[in-house]
C-alpha positions in Angstrom: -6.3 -25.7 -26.6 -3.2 -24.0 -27.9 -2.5 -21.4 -30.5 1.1 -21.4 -30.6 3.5 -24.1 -30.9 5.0 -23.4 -27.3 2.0 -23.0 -25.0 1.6 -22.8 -21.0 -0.8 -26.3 -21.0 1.7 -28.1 -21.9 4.9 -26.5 -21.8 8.1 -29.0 -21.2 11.4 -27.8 -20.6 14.6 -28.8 -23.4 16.9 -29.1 -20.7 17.6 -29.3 -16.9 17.3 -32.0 -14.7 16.4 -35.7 -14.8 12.4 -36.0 -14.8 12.0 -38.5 -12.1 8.6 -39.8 -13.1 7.7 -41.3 -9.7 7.9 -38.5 -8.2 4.6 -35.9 -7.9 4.7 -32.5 -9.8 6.2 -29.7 -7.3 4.0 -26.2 -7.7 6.2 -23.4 -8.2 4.5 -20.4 -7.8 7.0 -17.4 -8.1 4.9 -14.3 -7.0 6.5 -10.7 -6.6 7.8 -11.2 -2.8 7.6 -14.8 -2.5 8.8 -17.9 -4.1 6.1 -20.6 -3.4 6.3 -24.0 -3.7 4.0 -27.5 -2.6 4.5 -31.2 -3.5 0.8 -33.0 -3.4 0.3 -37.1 -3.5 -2.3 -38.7 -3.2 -3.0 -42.2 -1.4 -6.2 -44.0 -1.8 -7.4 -40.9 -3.3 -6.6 -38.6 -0.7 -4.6 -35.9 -1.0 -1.0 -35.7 1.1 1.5 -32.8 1.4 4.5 -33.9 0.4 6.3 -31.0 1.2 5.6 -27.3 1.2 7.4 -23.5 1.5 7.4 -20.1 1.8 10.4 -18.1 1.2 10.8 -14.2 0.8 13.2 -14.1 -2.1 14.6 -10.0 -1.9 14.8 -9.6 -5.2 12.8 -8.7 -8.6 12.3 -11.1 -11.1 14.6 -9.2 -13.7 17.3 -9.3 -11.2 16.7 -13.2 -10.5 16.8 -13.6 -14.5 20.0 -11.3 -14.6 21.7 -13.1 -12.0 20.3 -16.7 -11.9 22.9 -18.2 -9.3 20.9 -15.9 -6.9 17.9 -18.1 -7.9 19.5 -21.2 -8.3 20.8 -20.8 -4.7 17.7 -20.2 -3.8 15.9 -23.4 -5.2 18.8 -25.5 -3.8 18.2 -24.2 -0.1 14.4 -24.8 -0.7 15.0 -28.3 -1.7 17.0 -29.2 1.1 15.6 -27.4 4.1 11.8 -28.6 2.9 12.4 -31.9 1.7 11.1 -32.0 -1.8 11.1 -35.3 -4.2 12.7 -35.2 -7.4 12.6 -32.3 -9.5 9.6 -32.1 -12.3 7.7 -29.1 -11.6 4.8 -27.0 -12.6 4.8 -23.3 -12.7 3.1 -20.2 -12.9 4.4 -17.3 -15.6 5.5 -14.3 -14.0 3.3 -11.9 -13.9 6.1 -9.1 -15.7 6.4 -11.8 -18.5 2.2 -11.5 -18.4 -0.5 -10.8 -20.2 -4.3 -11.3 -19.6 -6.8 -11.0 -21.6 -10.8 -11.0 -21.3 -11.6 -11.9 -25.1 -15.1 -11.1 -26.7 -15.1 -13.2 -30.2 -17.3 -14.4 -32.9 -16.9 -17.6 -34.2 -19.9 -18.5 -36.9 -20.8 -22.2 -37.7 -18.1 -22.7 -40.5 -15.0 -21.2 -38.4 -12.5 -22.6 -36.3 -12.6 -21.3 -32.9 -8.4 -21.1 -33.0 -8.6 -18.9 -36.1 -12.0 -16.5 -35.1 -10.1 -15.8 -31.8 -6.8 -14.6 -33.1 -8.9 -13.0 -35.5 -10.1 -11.0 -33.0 -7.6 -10.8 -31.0 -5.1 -8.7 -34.1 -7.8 -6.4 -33.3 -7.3 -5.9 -29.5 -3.8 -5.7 -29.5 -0.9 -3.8 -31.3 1.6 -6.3 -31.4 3.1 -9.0 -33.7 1.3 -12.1 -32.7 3.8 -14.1 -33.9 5.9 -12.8 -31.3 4.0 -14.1 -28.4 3.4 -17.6 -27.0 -0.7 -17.7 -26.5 -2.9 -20.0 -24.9 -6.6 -19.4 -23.7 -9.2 -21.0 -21.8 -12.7 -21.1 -22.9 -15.4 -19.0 -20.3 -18.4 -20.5 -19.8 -17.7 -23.1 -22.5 -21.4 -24.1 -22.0 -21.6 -21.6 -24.9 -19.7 -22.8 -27.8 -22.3 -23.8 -30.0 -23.3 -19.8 -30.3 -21.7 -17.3 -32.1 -20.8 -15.0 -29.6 -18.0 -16.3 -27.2 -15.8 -15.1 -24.6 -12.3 -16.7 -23.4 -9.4 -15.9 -21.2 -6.3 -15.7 -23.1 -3.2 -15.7 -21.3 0.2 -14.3 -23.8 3.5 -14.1 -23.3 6.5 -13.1 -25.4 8.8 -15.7 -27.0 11.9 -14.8 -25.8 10.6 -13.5 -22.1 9.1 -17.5 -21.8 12.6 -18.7 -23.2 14.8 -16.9 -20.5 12.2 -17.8 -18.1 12.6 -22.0 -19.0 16.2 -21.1 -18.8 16.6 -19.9 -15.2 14.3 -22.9 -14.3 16.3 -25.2 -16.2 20.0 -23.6 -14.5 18.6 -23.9 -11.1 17.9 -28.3 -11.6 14.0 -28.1 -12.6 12.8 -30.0 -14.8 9.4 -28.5 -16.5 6.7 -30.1 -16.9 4.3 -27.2 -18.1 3.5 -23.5 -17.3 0.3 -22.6 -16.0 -1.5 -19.1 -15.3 -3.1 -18.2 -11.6 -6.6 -19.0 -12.8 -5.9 -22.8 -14.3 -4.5 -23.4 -11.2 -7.1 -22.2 -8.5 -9.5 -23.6 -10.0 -8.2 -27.4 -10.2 -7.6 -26.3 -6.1 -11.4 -24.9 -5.4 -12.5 -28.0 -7.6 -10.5 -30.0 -4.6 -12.2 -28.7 -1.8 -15.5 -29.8 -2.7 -16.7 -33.0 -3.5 -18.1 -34.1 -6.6 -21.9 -34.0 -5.8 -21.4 -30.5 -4.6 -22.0 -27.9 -7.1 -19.1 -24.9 -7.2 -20.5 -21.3 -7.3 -17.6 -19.9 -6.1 -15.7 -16.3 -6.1 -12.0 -15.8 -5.4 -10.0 -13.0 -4.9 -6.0 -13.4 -5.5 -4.2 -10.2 -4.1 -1.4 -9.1 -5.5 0.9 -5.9 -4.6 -0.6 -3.5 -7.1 -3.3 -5.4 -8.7 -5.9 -8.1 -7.4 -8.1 -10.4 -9.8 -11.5 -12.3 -9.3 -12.3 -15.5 -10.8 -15.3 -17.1 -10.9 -15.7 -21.1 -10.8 -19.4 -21.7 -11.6 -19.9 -25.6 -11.9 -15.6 -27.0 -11.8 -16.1 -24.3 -14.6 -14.2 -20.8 -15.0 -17.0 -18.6 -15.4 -14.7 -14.7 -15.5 -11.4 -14.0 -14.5 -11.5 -10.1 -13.8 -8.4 -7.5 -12.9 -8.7 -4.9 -10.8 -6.7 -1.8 -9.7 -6.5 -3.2 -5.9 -3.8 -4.1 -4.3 -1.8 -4.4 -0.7 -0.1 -1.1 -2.3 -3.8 0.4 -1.8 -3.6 -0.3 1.7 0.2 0.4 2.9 -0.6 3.8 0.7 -3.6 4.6 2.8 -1.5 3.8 6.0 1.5 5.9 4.9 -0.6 9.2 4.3 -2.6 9.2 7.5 0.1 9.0 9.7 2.7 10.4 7.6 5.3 7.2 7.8 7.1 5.5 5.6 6.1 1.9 3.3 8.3 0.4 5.5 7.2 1.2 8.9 3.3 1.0 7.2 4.3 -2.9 7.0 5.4 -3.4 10.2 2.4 -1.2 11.6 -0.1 -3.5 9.5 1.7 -7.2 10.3 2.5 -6.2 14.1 -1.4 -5.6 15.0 -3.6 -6.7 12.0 -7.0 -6.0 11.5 -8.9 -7.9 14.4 -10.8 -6.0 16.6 -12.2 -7.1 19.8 -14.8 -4.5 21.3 -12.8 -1.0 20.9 -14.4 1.8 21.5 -15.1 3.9 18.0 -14.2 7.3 17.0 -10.4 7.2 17.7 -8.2 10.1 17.0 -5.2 9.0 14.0 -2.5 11.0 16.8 -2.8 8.1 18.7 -0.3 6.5 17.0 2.2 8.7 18.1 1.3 8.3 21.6 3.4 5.9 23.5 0.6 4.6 26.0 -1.2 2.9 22.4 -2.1 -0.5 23.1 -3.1 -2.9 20.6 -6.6 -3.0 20.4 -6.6 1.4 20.4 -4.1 0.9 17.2 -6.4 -1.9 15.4 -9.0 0.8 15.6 -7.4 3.3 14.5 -6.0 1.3 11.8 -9.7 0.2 10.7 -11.0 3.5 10.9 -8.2 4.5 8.3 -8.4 1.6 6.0 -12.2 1.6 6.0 -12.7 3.5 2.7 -10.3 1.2 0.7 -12.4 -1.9 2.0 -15.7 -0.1 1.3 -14.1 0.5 -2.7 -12.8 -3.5 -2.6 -16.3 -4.2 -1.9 -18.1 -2.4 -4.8 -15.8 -4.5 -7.3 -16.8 -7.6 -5.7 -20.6 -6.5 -5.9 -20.2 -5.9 -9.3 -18.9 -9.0 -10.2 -21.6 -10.7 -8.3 -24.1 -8.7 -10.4 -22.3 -9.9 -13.4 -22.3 -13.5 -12.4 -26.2 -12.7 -12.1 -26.7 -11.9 -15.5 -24.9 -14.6 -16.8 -26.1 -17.2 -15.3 -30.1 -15.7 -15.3 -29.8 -15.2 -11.8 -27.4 -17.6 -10.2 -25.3 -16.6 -7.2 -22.0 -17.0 -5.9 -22.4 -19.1 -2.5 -18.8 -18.6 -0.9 -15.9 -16.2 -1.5 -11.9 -17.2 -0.5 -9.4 -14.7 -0.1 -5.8 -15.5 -1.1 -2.7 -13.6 -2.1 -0.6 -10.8 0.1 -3.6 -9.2 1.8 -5.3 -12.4 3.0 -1.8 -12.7 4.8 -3.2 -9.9 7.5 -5.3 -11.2 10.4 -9.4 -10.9 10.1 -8.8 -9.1 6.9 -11.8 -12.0 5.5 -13.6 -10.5 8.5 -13.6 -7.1 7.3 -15.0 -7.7 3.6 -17.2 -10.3 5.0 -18.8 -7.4 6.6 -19.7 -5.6 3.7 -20.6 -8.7 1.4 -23.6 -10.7 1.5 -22.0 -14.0 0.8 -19.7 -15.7 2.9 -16.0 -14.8 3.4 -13.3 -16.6 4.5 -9.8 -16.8 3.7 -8.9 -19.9 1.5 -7.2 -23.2 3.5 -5.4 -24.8 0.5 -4.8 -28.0 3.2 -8.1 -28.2 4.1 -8.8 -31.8 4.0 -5.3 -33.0 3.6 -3.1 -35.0 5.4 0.5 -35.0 6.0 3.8 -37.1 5.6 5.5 -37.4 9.0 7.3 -34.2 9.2 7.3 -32.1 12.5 8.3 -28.9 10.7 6.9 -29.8 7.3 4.1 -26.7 7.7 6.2 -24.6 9.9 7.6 -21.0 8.4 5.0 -20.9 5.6 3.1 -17.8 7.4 -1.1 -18.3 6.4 -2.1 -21.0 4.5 -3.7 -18.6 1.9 -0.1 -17.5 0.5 0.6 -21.1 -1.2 -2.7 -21.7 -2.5 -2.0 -21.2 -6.2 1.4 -23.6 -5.4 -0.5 -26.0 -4.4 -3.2 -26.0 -7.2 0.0 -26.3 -9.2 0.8 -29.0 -7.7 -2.6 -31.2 -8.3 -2.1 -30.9 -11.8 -3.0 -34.2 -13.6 -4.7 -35.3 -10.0 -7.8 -33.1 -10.2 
């Protein structure tokens, strides 16, 4: 349900392209580093990649916004290299244009919901609310009939969402609504089981300075949780142990990864410097530096999972998916899977899916796990 007249349910765009209405929704998912994008059909009621990509775009999103042919060129070599049908997408906000919100309300038997939660929300934040476009999504809605409520509530100024539906617009796009990370992972985790499964689920969406947890408890979003954790945390920890640049960290962290196959412990850092370091020596190395930022990820997982507890009189979450930048690096899933309980892997969005006949139509995308919210996206209306 909406609060404003412009909302990211059901935001269409007043210009653009021609909507062709055969054609399935494309998720655009356009992240810090990345612009992601997926086209899902189904057939018979199974789902079949359409098309799919994965495309560094060099810029910031302010720039992109300042200079939208950069953008627009962008979109156009997408379209043709990846073979995407018409133009009628779905896409995320941009996280600068973002805000998130984990709202405690009260909303007594005479109230409307609508009204108790802006209500309470004048009280949370500074701002004119009137200058915002606001939508938010009920946690555990099992709970309406009480008083006490909680709900996610996603905000966004006017004219930011504006100049956003403008770029899209310039570039050929038509939209057919904005959506948040959260609404979208969890129409895709709802995907990848069937219906007689229940969903006690945990993900973890990595971003660059930031992370965030959701919970889908039931094909229902139990919390949605940010926390100070990003790749940032772990190109920061490289950087100061061997006293390199963010630059070379990258390269250091994509070149050998995480996954370690029986190295001897206790390996000095200086052996980075020494030019007889073979792979497996530097993946140790590496580990032994990163360890305490894994050990910290692993506390605000746990305590998540001890929420979850409590709120669902002691329930627990049966699987964990990784997505995002970090879930990018090879056995990273193997690493907090170690210090975790519950199962961890890092999320196939494909899994189960089928594709249209296109040798290259998966090639250049890098893991899977980078265009997961794309493709949840890109269900909308099918799940």
């Amino acid at each position: 349900m909406s609060i404003s007249k412009l909302n990211f349910s059901n935001l269409h765009s007043k210009a653009g392209g021609k909507l062709f209405a055969p054609s399935p929704f494309i998720g655009l998912d356009l992240g810090m580093e990345k612009l992601n994008m997926v086209q899902v059909d189904f057939t018979s009621g199974e789902p079949v990649i359409i098309a799919a990509s994965s495309d560094y775009h060099n810029s910031s999103y302010e720039a992109l916004v300042q200079q939208p042919k950069l953008f627009k060129a962008l979109i156009k070599r997408t379209f043709k290299s990846a073979g995407f049908k018409g133009c009628s997408v779905v896409a995320t906000v941009p996280s600068p244009l973002l805000k998130i919100i984990f709202l405690n309300f009260q909303c007594k038997t005479d109230d409307i919901e609508v009204q108790a939660l802006l209500n309470a929300l004048k009280h949370r934040v500074d701002d004119d609310l009137s200058d915002y476009v606001i939508d938010y999504l009920p946690i555990n809605p099992q709970t309406q009939e009480q008083i006490n409520r909680v709900a996610l509530v996603a905000m966004a100024k006017h004219d930011g969402i504006e100049e956003y539906l403008g770029l899209l617009n310039y570039s050929g796009l038509a939209v057919e609504a904005l959506e948040i990370g959260p609404v979208a992972i969890k129409r895709l985790v709802s995907s990848l089981n069937s219906s007689e499964e229940t969903q006690k689920v945990l993900t973890l969406n990595f971003g660059t300075q930031k992370s965030y947890l959701t919970v889908i408890w039931n094909n229902e979003l139990l919390l949605d949780r940010e926390i100070d954790f990003g790749i940032d945390n772990i190109i920061n920890a490289i950087t100061k142990a061997f006293d390199i640049d963010s630059k070379t960290a990258f390269k250091v962290l994509h070149e050998y990864g995480l996954a370690e196959d029986d190295i001897a412990e206790g390996e000095s850092e200086e052996l980075l410097l020494e030019d007889e370091l073979d792979d497996g020596r530097m993946t140790s190395v590496l580990l032994d530096v990163l360890h305490p930022c894994f050990v910290h990820l692993s506390e605000e997982i746990k305590d998540v999972l001890v929420y979850v507890a409590s709120e669902t009189r002691g329930g627990a979450v049966e699987q964990i998916y990784l997505m995002g930048s970090l879930s990018r690096i090879s056995a990273v899933d193997r690493i907090i899977d170690g210090l975790i309980s519950i199962p961890v892997q890092t999320i196939n969005p494909f899994f189960g899916f089928s594709a249209e006949e296109k040798p290259t139509l998966l090639n250049d995308l890098g893991p899977l796990s980078g265009v997961a919210v794309a493709t949840g996206l890109s269900m909308r209306g099918k799940i």
